[in-house]
C-alpha positions in Angstrom: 128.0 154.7 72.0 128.6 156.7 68.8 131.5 156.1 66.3 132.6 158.9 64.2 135.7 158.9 61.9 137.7 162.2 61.4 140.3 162.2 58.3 143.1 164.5 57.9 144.6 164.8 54.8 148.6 165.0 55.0 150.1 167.4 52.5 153.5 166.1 51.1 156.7 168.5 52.0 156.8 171.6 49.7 153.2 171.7 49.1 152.0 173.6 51.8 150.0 175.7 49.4 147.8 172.9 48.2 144.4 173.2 50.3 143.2 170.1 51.8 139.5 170.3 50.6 137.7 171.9 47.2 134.2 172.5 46.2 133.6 169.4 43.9 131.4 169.4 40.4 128.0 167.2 41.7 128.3 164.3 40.0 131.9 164.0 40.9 130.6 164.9 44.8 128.2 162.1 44.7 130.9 159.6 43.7 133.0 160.7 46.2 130.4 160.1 48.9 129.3 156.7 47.3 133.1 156.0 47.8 133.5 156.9 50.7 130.4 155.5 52.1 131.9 151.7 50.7 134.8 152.6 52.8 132.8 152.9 56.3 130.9 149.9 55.8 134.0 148.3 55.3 135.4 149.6 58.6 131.8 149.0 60.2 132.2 144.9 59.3 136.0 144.7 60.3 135.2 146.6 63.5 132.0 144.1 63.8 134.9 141.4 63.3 136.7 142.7 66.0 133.8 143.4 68.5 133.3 139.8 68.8 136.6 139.2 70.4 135.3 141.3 73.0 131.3 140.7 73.8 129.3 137.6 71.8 126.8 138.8 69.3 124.4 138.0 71.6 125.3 140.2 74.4 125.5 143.3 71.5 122.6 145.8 71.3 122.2 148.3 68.2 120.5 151.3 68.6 119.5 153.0 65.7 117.6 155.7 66.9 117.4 157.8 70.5 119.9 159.3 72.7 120.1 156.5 75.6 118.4 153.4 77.3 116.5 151.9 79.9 116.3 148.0 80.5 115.7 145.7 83.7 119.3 144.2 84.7 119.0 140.5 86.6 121.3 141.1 89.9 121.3 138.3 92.9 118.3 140.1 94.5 116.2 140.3 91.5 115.8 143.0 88.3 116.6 146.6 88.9 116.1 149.5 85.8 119.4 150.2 84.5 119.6 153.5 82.4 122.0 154.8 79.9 123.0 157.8 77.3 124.7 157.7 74.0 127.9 159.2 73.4 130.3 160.7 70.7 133.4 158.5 70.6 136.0 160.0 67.8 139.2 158.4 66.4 141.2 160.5 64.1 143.4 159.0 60.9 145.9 160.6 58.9 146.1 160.2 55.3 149.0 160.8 53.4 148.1 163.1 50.7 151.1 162.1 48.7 149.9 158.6 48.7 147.2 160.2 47.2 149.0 161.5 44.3 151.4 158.1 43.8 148.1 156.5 42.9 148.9 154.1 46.3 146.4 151.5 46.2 147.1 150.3 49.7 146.6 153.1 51.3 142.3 152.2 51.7 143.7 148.9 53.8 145.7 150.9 55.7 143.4 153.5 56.4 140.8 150.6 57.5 142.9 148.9 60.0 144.7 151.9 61.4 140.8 153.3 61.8 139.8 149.7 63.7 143.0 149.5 65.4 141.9 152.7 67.1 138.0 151.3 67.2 139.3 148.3 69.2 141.7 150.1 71.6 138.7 152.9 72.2 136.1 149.7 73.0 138.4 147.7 75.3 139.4 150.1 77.2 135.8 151.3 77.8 135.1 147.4 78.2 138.1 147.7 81.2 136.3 150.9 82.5 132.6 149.6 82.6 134.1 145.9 84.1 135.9 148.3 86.8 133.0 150.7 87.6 130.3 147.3 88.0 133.2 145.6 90.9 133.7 148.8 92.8 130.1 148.7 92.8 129.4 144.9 93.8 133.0 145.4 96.2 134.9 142.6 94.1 138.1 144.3 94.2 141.4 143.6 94.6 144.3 146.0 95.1 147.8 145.1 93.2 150.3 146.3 95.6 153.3 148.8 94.0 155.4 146.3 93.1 153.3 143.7 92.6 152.1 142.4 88.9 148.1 140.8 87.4 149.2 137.5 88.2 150.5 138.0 91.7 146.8 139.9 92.8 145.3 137.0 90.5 147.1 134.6 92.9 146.1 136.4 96.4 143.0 136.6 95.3 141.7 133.2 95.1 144.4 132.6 97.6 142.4 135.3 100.0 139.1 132.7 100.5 141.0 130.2 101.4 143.2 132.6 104.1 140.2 133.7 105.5 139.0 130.4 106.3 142.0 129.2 107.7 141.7 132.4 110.1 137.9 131.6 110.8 139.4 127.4 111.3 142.1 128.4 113.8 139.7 130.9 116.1 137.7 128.5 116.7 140.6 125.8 117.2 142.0 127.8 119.8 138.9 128.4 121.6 138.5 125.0 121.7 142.3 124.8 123.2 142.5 127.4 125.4 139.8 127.7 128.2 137.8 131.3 128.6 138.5 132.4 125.0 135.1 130.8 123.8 132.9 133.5 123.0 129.7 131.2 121.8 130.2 132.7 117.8 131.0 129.6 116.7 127.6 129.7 114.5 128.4 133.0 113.1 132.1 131.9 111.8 130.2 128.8 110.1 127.6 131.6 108.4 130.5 133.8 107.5 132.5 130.8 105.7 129.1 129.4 104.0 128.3 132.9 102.7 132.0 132.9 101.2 131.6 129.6 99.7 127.8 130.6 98.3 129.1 134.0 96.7 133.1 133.2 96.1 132.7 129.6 95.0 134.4 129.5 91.5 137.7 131.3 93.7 137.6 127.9 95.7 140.6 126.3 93.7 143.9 124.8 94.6 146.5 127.3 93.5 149.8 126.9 95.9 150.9 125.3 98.4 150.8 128.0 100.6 147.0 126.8 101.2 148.0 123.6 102.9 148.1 124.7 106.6 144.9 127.2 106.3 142.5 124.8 104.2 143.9 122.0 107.6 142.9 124.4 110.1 139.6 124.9 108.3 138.7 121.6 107.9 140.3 120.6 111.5 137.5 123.2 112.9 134.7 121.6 111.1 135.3 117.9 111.9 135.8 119.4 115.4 132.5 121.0 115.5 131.0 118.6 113.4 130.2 120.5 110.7 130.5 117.5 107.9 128.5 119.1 105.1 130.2 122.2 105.0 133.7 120.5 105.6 132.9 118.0 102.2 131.4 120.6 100.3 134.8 122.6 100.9 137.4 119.8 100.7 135.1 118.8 97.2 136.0 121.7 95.5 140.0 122.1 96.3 140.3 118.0 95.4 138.1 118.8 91.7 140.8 121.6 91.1 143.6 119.7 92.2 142.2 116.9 90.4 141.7 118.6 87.1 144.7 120.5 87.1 146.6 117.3 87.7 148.7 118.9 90.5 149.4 121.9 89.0 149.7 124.1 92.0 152.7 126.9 93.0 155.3 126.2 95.7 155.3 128.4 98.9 156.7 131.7 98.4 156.3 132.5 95.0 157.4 135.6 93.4 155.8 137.7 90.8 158.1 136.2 87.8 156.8 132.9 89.0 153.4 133.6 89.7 153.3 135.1 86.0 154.9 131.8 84.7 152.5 129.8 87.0 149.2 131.9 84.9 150.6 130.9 81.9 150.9 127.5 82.4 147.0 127.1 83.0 146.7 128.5 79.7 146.7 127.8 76.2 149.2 125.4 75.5 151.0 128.0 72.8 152.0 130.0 75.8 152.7 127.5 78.2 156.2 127.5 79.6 158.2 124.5 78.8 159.9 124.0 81.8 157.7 124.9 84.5 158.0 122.6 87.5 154.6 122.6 90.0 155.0 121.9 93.7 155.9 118.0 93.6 155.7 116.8 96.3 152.8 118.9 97.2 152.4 120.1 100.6 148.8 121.0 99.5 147.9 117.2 98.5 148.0 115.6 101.9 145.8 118.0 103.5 143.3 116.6 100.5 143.9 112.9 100.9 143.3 113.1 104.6 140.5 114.8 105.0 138.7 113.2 101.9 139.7 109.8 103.7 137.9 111.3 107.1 135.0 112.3 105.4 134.9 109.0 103.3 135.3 110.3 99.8 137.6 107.2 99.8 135.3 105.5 96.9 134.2 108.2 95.1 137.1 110.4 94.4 139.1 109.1 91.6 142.8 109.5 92.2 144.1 108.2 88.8 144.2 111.9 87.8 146.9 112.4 90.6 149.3 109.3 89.1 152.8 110.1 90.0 152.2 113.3 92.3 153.6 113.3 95.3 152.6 114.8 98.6 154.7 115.6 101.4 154.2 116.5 105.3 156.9 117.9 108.1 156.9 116.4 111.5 159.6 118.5 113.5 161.4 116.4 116.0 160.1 119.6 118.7 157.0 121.5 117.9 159.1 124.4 120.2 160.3 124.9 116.6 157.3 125.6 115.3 157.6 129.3 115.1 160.7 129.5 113.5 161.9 130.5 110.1 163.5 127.5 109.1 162.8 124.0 111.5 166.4 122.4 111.1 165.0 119.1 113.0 162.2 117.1 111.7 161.4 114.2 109.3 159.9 114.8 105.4 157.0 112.1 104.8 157.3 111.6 101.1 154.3 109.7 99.1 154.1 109.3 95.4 150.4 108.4 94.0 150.5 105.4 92.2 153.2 103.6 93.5 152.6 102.5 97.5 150.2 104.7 98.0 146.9 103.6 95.7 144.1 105.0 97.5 142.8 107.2 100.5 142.9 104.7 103.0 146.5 103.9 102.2 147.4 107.5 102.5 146.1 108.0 106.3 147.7 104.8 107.5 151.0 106.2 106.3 149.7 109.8 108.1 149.3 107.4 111.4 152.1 105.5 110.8 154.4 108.8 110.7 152.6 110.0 113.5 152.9 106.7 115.9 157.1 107.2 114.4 158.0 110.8 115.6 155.7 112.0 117.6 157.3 112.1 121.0 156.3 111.8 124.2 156.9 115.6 124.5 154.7 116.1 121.4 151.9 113.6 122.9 151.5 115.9 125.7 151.8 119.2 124.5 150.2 122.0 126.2 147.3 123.1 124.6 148.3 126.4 124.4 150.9 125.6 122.8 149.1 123.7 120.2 147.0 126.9 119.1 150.0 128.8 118.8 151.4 126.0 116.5 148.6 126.8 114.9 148.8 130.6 114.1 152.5 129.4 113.4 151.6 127.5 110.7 149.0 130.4 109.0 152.1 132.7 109.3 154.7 130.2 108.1 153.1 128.7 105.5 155.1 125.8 104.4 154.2 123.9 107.7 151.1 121.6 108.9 150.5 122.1 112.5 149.7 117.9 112.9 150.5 118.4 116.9 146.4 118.9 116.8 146.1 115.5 116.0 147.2 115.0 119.4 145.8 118.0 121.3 142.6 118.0 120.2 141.4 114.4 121.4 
C-alpha cells in the first residue's frame, strides 16, 4: 500500500484572484521542497506511531521497491503462496491560505494530525476489510441480527459452541430414553463436539447463565456414554473461565444494553461499569461443581477463586411444568462458596440431599419420554436444569 498526500490551498474570502501555485526562483524552489520534505517525515513517524496501535512492528513489512508480493502463509494444513499488489491510497488536506498569510505557526501541527487522522482511519478500516475478507474465507462468521449490537453477536457467539453441544448432549440423551430413536451415530456426535473443541477452543468460556442446562446435557451424554476424557477436557475449560473471571457471568435473558455493559466489565478497569451485578447465584456454577465432583476434580480445582459466589438449582414440585414459561411451583437450592459449602464433595451432597427432599414419587418414576422432553424443555427455556435425568437415566 502506497501513501500519497494531496494539499489544497484555501484562498481567504475576497481573494479569489490570488492563484494557488507560482513558478518559484530555484533556490527558493529547493527550500520549499527541503521544507516540505521535513514535513512528510514528520507525518511518516507519527503515522509509524500510530501504526503500532494497529499491527506490532514485527508483523510490519516495507517495501521499497516493486509493485506487489509473494510469500508462503502458515495455515492449519501447512504453507500456501499468498500473493499481493501495491496500491495508491490518497488523503487530501486543506490548508488555509489565510493562515498562511497570519504567519500561523500552528497550522504545520494541524496539518500533521489532520493528515494522520485520515492515515489511521484509511489503515483501520482496510485492517477491518482484510480481517473480514480472511473469516468469510476460513467461515468464522457471525451475523448481528437488525437490531442486534457487537456485544450481543459477541455473546452468541461463544454462546453458539456451547448450544451446539447441548443439542449434540440431548440427541443422544433421548436416544438413550426413548426406544427405536437410536440411530448408532453416537461416534460421529463425539467427532463433531471434539472437532469443535480442537478448532473453537478459546470460545469455550463461561459467559451466562443461559449455558447451564446445555453444558448439563452435554456433560450428562458423556458420563452416560462414558466418554470421561472428552467430558473433563470440556467441564476444564468452563470451570478455568468461571474461575478466572471470578463468576463474572450474565443472567439469562440478557438484552443488548446489558450484554454491552456485561463486555465492558471484562475490560479495562477505566471502562468498567460501577455497578454491574453478575448472575449471583449462578445457575451456571452448579452445573460446574457437579460434574467436576463426578469426574473427581474435587482435589485439584481450587475453589477459593469462587469465595462468596453462590450457585443456585430449581427442582419444580411437577416436572409436568417443565415446559412452561414460568414454573410457579418448585423449590430454589441456594449455596454460597465459602460458607457451608467448602468443597466439591460438599456441593453434591447438598445436590443429593435436594434431590432425596423434593423429588416425588411422581418424579421418581417419570416416563422416560417425558424426561427427554424435559430435556429439550430446558435448551429452550434456558433458566432451568432438567435434574429429573438424574432419576431417568439409572
Amino acid at each position: 500500500m502506497k501513501d500519497d498526500v494531496k494539499i489544497t490551498l484555501k484562498e481567504p474570502p475576497g481573494n479569489t484572484g490570488i492563484p494557488t501555485r507560482q513558478k518559484l526562483p530555484f533556490v527558493a524552489e529547493k527550500d520549499s521542497d527541503l521544507f516540505f520534505r521535513q514535513v512528510i517525515l514528520l507525518l511518516i513517524r507519527e503515522f509509524d506511531t500510530r501504526r503500532k496501535k494497529y499491527v506490532p512492528t514485527e508483523n510490519f513489512q516495507i517495501f521499497y521497491h516493486g509493485k506487489g508480493w509473494s510469500f508462503q502463509r502458515h495455515e492449519k494444513d501447512g504453507y500456501k503462496p499468498q500473493t499481493g499488489e501495491l496500491g495508491l491510497v490518497s488523503n487530501s488536506c486543506l490548508v488555509e491560505l489565510d493562515r498562511i498569510i497570519a504567519h500561523d505557526p500552528t497550522i504545520v501541527s494541524d496539518f500533521i494530525r489532520k493528515a494522520a487522522d485520515t492515515m489511521e482511519s484509511q489503515l483501520s478500516q482496510k485492517l477491518l476489510d482484510t480481517m473480514g475478507s480472511a473469516a468469510k474465507e476460513s467461515g468464522n462468521e457471525i451475523s448481528i441480527p437488525k437490531g442486534g449490537s457487537f456485544a450481543d453477536a459477541f455473546l452468541e457467539m461463544v454462546k453458539g459452541i456451547t448450544k451446539i453441544l447441548g443439542w449434540i448432549g440431548s440427541s443422544i440423551i433421548a436416544e438413550a430414553l426413548i426406544a427405536g430413536l437410536d440411530d448408532g451415530n453416537d461416534a460421529l456426535r463425539f467427532a463433531l463436539a471434539s472437532a469443535l473443541l480442537d478448532r473453537y477452543a478459546g470460545s469455550i468460556v463461561a459467559v451466562s447463565d443461559e449455558q447451564a442446562p446445555f453444558l448439563y446435557a452435554f456433560l450428562k451424554a458423556c458420563l452416560l456414554k462414558n466418554q470421561t476424557d472428552l467430558a473433563k477436557r470440556v467441564v476444564t475449560l468452563y470451570f478455568a473461565s468461571f474461575a478466572d473471571k471470578k463468576g463474572n457471568v450474565t443472567r439469562v435473558g440478557v438484552d443488548g444494553i446489558q450484554a454491552f455493559r456485561y463486555i465492558q466489565s471484562l475490560g479495562p478497569e477505566e471502562y468498567r461499569p460501577q455497578d454491574w451485578r453478575p448472575a449471583n447465584p449462578s445457575h451456571l456454577l452448579p452445573v460446574l461443581l457437579y460434574f467436576g465432583a463426578k469426574l473427581n476434580f474435587g482435589e485439584i480445582w481450587d475453589l477459593r477463586a469462587l469465595d462468596r459466589i453462590s450457585s443456585v438449582f430449581f427442582i419444580p414440585v411437577n416436572y409436568r411444568d417443565f415446559g412452561c414459561n414460568v414454573i410457579d411451583q418448585g423449590m430454589n437450592y441456594t449455596q454460597q462458596m465459602g460458607f457451608g459449602v467448602w468443597s466439591l464433595s460438599g456441593f453434591i451432597k447438598e445436590l443429593e440431599r435436594g434431590i432425596t427432599e423434593r423429588f416425588s414419587a411422581d418424579t421418581r418414576g417419570f416416563s422416560k419420554e417425558g424426561a427427554a422432553l424435559c430435556t429439550v424443555a430446558s435448551l429452550l427455556f434456558p433458566d432451568r436444569l432438567p435434574l429429573v435425568l438424574e432419576c431417568a437415566l439409572q
